[in-house]
C-alpha positions as a Markdown table, in Angstrom:
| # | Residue | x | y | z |
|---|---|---|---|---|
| 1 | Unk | 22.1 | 3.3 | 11.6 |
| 2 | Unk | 18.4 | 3.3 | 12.0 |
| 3 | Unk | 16.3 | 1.6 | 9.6 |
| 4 | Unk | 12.7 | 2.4 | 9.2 |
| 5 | Unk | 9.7 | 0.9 | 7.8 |
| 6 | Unk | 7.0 | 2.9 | 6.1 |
| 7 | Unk | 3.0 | 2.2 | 5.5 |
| 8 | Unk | 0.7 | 4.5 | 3.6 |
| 9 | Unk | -2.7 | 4.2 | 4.7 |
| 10 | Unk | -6.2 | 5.9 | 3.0 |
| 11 | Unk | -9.4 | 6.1 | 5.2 |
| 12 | Unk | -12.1 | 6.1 | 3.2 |
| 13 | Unk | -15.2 | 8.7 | 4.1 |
| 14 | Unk | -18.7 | 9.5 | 2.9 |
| 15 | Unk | -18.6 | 12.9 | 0.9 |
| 16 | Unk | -21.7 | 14.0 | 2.6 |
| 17 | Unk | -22.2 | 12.9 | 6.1 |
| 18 | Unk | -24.5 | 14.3 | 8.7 |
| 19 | Unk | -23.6 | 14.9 | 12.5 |
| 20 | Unk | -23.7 | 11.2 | 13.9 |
| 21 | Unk | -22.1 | 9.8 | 10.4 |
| 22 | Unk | -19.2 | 12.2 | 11.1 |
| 23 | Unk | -18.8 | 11.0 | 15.1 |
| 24 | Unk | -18.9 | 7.1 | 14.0 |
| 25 | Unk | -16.6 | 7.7 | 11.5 |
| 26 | Unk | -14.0 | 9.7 | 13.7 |
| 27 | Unk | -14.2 | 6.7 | 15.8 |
| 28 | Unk | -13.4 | 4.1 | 13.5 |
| 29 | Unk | -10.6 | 6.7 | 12.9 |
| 30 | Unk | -9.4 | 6.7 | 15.9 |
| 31 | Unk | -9.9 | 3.0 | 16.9 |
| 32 | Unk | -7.6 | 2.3 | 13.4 |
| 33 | Unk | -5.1 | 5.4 | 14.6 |
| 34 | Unk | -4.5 | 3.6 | 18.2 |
| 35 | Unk | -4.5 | 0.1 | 16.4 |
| 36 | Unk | -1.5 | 1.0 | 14.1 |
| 37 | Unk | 0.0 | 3.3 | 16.9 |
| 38 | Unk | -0.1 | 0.1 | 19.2 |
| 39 | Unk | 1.7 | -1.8 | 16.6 |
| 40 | Unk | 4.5 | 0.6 | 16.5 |
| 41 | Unk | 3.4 | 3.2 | 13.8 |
| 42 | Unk | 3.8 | 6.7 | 14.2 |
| 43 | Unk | 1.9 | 9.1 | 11.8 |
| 44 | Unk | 4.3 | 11.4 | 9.8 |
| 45 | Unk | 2.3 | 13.3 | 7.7 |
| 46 | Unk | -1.2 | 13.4 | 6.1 |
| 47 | Unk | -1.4 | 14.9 | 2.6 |
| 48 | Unk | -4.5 | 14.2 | 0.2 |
| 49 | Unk | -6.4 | 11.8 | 2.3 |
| 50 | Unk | -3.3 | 9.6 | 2.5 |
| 51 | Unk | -1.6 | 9.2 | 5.8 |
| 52 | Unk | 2.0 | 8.3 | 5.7 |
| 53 | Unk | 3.4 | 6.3 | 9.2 |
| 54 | Unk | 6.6 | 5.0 | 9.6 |
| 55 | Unk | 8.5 | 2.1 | 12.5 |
| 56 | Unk | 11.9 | 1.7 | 13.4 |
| 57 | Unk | 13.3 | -2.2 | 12.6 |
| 58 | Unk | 15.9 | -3.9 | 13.7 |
């Protein structure tokens, strides 16, 4: 049977952000996203600015 492993990670964000706040901070979204995606996570859902991943373990 498979046995899985789940993180729940926030990323926190200015309310207000003008143009160039909003590209750094998709960015450092997306620099975090390929980080935990390298280390095996996969995203399974976002709901309320939480983001929910999950691994298989052996």
């Amino acid at each position: 049977m498979k046995k899985y492993e789940y993180k729940v990670v926030t990323f926190a964000t200015a309310l207000a952000m003008n143009t160039k706040q909003y590209e750094k901070t998709a960015q450092e979204f997306e620099v975090q996203l390929n980080e935990l995606g390298a280390d095996g996570w996969e995203l399974i859902q976002r709901k309320d600015g939480f983001f929910f991943f999950k691994r298989e373990v052996e």
